[in-house]
C-alpha positions in Angstrom: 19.7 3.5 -0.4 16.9 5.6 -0.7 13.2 4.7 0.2 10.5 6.3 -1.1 6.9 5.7 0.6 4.0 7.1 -1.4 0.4 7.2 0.1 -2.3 8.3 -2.4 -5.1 9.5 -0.3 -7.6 10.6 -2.0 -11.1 12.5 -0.5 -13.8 10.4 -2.2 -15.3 7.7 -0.9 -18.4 6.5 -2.0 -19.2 4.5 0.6 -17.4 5.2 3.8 -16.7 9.4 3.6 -13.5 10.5 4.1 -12.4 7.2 5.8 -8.7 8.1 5.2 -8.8 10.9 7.9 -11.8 8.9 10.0 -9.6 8.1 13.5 -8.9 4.4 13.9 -8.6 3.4 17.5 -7.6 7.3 18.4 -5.8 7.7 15.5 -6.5 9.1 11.7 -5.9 5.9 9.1 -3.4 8.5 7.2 -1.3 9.3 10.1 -1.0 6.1 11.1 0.5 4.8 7.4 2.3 8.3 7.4 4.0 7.1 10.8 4.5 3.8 9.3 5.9 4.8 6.3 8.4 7.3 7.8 9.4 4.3 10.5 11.2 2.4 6.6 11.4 5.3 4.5 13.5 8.2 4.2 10.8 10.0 2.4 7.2 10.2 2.8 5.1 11.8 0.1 1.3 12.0 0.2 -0.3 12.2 -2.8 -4.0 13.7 -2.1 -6.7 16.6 -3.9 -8.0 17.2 -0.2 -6.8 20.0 2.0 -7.2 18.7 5.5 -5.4 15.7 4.1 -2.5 17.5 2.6 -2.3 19.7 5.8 -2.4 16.7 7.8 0.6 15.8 6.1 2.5 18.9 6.3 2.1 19.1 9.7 3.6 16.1 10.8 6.6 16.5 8.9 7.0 18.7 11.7 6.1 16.7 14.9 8.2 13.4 13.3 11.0 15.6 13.1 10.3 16.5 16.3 9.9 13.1 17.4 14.0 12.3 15.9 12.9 11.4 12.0 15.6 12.5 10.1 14.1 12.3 6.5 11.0 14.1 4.9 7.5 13.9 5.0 5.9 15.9 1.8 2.3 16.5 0.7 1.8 16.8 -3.2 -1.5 17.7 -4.3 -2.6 15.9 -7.1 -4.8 17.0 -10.4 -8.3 16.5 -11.0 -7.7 14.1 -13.5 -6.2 11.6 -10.9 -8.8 12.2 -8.6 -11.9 10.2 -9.8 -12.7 7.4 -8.5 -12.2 5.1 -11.4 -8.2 6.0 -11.2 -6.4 3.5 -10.8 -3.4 3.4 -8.2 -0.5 3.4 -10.7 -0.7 6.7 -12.5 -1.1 8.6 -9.4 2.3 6.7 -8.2 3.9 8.0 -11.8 2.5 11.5 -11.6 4.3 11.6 -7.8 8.0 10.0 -9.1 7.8 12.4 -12.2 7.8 15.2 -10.4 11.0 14.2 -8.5 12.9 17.0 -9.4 11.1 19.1 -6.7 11.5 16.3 -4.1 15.3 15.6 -5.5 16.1 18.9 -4.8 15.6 18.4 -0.9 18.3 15.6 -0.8 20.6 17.1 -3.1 22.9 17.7 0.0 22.8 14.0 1.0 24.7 11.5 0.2 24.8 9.5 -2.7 23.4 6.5 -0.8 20.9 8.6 0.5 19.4 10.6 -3.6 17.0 8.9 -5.9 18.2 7.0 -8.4 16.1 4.7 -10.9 16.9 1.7 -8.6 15.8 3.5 -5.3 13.3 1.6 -3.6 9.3 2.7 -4.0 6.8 1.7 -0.9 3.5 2.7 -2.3 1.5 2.2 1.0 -2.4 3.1 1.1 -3.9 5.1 4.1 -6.2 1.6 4.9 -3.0 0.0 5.6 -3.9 0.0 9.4 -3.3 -3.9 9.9 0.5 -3.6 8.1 3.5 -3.7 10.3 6.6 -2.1 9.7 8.2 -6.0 10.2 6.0 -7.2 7.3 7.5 -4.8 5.0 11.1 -5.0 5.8 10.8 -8.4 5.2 8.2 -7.8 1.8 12.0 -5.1 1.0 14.2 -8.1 2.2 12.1 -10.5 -0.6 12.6 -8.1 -3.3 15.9 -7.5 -3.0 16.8 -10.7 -2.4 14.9 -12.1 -5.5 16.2 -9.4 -7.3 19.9 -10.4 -7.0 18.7 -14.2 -7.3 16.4 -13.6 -10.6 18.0 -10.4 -12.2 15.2 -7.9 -13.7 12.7 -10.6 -13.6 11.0 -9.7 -10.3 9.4 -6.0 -10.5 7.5 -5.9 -7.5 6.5 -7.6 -4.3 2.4 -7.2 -3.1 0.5 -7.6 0.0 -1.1 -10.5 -0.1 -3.6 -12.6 2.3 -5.0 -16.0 1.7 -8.7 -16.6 0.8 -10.4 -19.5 2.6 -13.0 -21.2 0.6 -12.3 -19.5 -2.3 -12.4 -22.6 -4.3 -15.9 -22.8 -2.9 -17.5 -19.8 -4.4 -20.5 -19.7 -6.7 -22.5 -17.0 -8.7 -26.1 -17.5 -9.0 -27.4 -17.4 -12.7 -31.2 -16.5 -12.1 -31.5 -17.3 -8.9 -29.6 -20.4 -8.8 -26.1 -21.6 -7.2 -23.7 -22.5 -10.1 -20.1 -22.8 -8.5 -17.4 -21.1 -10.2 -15.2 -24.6 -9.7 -17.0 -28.0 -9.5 -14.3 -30.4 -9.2 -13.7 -29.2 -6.1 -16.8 -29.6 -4.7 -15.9 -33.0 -2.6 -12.6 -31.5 -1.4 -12.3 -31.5 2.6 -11.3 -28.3 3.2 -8.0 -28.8 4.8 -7.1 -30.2 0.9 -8.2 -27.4 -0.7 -5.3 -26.0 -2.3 -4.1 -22.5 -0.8 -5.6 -19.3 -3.0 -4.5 -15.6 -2.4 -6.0 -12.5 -2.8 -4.7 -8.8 -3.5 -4.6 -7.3 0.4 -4.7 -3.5 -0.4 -1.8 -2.5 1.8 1.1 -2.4 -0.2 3.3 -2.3 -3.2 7.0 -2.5 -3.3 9.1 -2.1 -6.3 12.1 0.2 -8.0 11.5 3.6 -9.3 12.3 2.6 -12.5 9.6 0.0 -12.7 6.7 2.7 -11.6 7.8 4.8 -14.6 7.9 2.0 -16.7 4.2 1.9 -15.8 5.0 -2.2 -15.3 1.6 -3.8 -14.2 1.7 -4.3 -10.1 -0.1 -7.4 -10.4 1.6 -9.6 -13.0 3.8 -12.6 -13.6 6.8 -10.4 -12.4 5.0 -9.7 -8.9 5.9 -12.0 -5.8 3.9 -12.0 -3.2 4.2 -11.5 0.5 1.1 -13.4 2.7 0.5 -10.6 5.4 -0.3 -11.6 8.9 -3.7 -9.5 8.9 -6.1 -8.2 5.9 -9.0 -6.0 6.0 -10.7 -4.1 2.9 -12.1 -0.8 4.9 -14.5 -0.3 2.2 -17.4 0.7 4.9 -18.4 1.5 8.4 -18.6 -2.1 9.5 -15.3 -2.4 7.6 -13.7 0.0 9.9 -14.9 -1.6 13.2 -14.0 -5.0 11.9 -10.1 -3.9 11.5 -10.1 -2.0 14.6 -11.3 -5.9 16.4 -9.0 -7.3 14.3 -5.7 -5.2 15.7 -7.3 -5.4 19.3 -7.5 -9.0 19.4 -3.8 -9.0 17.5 -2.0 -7.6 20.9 -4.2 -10.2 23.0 
């Protein structure tokens, strides 16, 4: 069965400039996901308006295949209208599987297990995704498919997620003051506090057909799968943090 791993990799970033191509530990965030991505997928497609980004990915659909990858790694450049930064993740993943036709044509000589169907599986894998492992999402594949033949259509898609401790202890501050978002748990020992997740930012797995179907990724028909590591890389300090957090991983 085909998989299809799409990185939208944008050039703005408000905060943190052009983090996607800033090297982690050596190594640009978007090749790293690019190389990620092609170790599961059969096809890699890099959605991005930026030119060194697109090049980037041209050019290692070269050295992979150099390197024994036997599928593709494509750059598509986007529009201006899914550029901005208040676009959100799943039209630029639509825009990429409607224009499949181009990227259809490159496996029309496969076989059939190997051409895109409406069922083939999506990876939509974000160029921050520096923490993921290629285990963690065989096994985030493994729990869709699996729940798939378990549930029927109910399960669209499987997210990244990691758990947030003390969440259940948060608080806004209305003019100054504390006033905790939930009271009753206020005497909890922490150890009791029940377990609260949080949206990781590294992946998205679903089917092709659920993408076009514009299905919401974070729903009641989302599972999720608690990655080892998390990291939002929404800064400089962001950056070094994940960098110490992979370091300290290998230990």
């Amino acid at each position: 069965m085909t998989k299809i791993a799409i990185i939208p990799s944008r050039a703005g970033s408000k905060r943190f400039k052009r983090k996607n191509i800033y090297p982690f530990l050596g190594v640009s965030m978007l090749e790293r996901s690019i190389r990620l991505a092609a170790s599961v997928c059969n096809l890699v497609v890099v959605s991005s308006d930026d030119k060194e980004m697109l090049d980037l990915t041209s050019s290692l659909d070269t050295t992979l295949r150099d390197e024994g990858f036997k599928g593709h790694v494509m750059a598509y450049k986007r529009s201006p209208e899914l550029s901005g930064d208040d676009v959100p993740t799943l039209p630029v993943i639509v825009d990429v599987l409607q224009a499949m036709k181009e990227v259809s044509s490159l496996l029309q000589g496969a076989s059939p297990k190997d051409r895109i169907y409406s069922g083939s599986l999506v990876v939509c894998l974000y160029p921050t995704a520096v923490l993921c492992t290629k285990t963690e999402i065989l096994k985030a594949l493994d729990l869709l498919l699996d729940s798939s033949a378990k549930s029927g259509a109910k399960v669209k898609y499987v997210a990244s997620v990691y758990k947030a401790k003390g969440a259940l202890r948060s608080f806004k501050l209305e003019n100054g003051f504390i006033d905790f978002l939930h009271p009753e748990y206020l005497s909890t020992q922490s150890q009791d506090l029940p377990s609260i997740y949080m949206d990781a930012g590294q992946f998205y797995i679903g089917r092709v057909a659920s993408f076009l179907e514009e299905i919401p990724l974070l729903g009641k028909e989302t599972l999720g799968y608690e990655v080892k590591l998390a990291q939002d890389i929404d800064t400089y300090e962001d950056y070094k943090i994940a960098e110490l957090k992979l370091l300290l991983s290998k230990l």
